[in-house]
C-alpha positions in Angstrom: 40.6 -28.5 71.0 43.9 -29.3 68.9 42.3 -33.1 68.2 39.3 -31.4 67.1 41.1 -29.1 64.9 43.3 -31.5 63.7 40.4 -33.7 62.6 38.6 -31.1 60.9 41.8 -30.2 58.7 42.6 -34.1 57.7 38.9 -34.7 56.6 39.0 -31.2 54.6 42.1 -32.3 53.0 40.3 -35.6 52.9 37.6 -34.2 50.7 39.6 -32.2 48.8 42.2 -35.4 47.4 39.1 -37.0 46.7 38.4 -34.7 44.0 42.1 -34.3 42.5 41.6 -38.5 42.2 42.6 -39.4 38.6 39.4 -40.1 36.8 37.8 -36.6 37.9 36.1 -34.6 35.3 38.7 -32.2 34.7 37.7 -29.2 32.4 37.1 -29.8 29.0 38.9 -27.3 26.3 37.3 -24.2 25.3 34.8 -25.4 22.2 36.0 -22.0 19.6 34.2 -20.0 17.0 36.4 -19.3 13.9 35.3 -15.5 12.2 37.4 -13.6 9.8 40.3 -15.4 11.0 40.1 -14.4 15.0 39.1 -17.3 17.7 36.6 -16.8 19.9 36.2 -18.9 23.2 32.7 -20.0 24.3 32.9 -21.2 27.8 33.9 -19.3 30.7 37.6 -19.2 32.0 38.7 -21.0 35.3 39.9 -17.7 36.7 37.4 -16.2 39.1 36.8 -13.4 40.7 34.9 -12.2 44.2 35.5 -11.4 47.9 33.1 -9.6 50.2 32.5 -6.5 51.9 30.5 -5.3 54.8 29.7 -3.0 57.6 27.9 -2.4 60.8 27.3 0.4 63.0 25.5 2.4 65.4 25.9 4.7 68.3 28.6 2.8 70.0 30.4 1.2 67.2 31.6 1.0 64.1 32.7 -2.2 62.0 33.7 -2.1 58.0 35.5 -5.0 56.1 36.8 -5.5 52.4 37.8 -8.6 51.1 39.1 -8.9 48.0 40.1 -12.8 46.4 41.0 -14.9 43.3 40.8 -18.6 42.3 41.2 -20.7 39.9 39.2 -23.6 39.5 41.2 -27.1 39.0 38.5 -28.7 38.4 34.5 -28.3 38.1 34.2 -28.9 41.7 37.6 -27.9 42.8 38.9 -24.1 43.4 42.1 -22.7 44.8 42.9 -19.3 45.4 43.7 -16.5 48.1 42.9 -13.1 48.7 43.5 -10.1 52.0 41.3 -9.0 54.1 41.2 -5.6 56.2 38.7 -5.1 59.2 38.7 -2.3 61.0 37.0 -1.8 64.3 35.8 1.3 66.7 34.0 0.7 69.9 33.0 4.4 70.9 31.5 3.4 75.0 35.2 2.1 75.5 37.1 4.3 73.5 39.4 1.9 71.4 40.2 0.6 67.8 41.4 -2.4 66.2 42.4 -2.9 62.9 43.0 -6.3 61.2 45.1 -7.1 58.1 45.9 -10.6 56.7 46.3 -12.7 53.8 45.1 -16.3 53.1 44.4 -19.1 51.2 41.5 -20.9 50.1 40.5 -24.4 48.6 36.6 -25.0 48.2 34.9 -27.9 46.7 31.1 -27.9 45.5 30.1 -31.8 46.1 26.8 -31.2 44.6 25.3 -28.4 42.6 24.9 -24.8 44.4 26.7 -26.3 48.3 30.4 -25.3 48.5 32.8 -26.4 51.2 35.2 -24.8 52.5 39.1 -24.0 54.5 41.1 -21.0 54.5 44.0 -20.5 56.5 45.1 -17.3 56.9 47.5 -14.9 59.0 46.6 -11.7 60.4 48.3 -8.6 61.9 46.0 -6.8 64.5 47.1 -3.5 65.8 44.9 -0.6 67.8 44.7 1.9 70.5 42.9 2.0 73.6 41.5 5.3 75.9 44.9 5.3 77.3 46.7 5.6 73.6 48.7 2.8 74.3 49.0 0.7 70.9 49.9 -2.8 70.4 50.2 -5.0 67.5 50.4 -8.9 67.0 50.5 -12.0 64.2 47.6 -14.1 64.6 46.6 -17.3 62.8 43.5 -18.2 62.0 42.3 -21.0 60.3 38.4 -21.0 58.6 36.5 -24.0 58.2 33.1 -23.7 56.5 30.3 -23.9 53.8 27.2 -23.0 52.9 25.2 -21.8 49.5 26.3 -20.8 45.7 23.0 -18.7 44.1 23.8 -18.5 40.4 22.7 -15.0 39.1 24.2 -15.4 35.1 25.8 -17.8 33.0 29.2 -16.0 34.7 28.6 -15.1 38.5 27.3 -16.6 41.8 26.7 -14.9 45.2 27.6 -17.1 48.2 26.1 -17.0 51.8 28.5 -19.1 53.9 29.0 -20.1 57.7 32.5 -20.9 59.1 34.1 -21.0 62.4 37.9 -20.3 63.4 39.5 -24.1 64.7 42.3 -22.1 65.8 40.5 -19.7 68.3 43.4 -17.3 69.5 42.2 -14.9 71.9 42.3 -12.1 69.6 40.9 -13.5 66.5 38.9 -11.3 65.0 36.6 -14.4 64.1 36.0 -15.1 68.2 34.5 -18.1 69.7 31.2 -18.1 67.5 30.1 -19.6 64.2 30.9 -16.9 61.7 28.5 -15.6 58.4 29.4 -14.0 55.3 27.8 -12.8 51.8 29.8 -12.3 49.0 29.9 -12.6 44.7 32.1 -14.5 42.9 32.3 -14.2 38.9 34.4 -16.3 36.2 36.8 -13.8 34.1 
């Protein structure tokens, strides 16, 4: 598991160095509107802007998550950023809860129009309570590797539908042993 791990991360990184080479389009500057003395910029900022948020439930659990992030883009097919995430999680039958907190990191590139690839390390803290009220709380790392479809839906915003999967694959991820999804909206400042 570690050599697989390992090789995923080197041919990420891989990727990634391949579009920081020198010779990569790089943004060009903002092309500006002069009126009554004020400047006006007429393409959109590197900042952006998304994260994604969901839920599931029924009669024997309940499962809500917000994830807020930012990134910049270095260049057109290159973004960096990081964000948090909270999951929180309620299995009724056995009577516990956990709750997830973490932070990461992000780089994505977009090799061709609309497919982004992905890795985002990250750390959690998990902490809960069980039928017996005992509590206990841990660090976890986690590290995502994935990719999937950009949609644009404006000149400014895209919404994503990604698949990842946790190389790491601590027993408590929140992630587990299973090829992940996610939806989420991402729009330039």
């Amino acid at each position: 598991m570690k050599k697989r791990c390992k090789l995923l991360l080197c041919l990420a990184a891989a990727t990634m160095t391949a579009y920081l080479a020198p010779g990569q389009q790089r943004y060009a500057k903002p092309r500006t509107s002069v009126s009554a003395g004020m400047s006006r910029a007429t393409t959109p900022s590197r900042w952006q802007l998304g994260g994604n948020i969901g839920f599931g439930f029924n009669n024997d659990y309940t499962n809500i998550n917000i994830a807020p992030k930012i990134g910049y883009a270095l260049t057109r097919g290159l973004t960096v950023g990081g964000g948090m995430n909270y999951n929180y999680y309620e299995n009724k039958r056995y009577d516990f809860t956990e709750n997830y907190f973490g932070m990461h990191l992000f780089a994505s590139v977009h090799p061709i129009r609309y497919i982004s690839i992905f890795v985002q390390p990250e750390g959690q803290r998990r902490w809960g309570t069980d039928r017996w009220g005992s509590s206990e709380t841990e660090f976890l790392p986690c590290v995502l590797v994935g990719g999937g479809i950009v949609i644009p839906t404006g000149a400014r915003g895209g919404m994503s539908v990604m698949v990842y999967y946790d190389v790491v694959q601590d027993p408590h991820s929140p992630y587990g042993n299973r090829i992940g999804y996610s939806v989420g909206y991402t729009f330039r400042l």
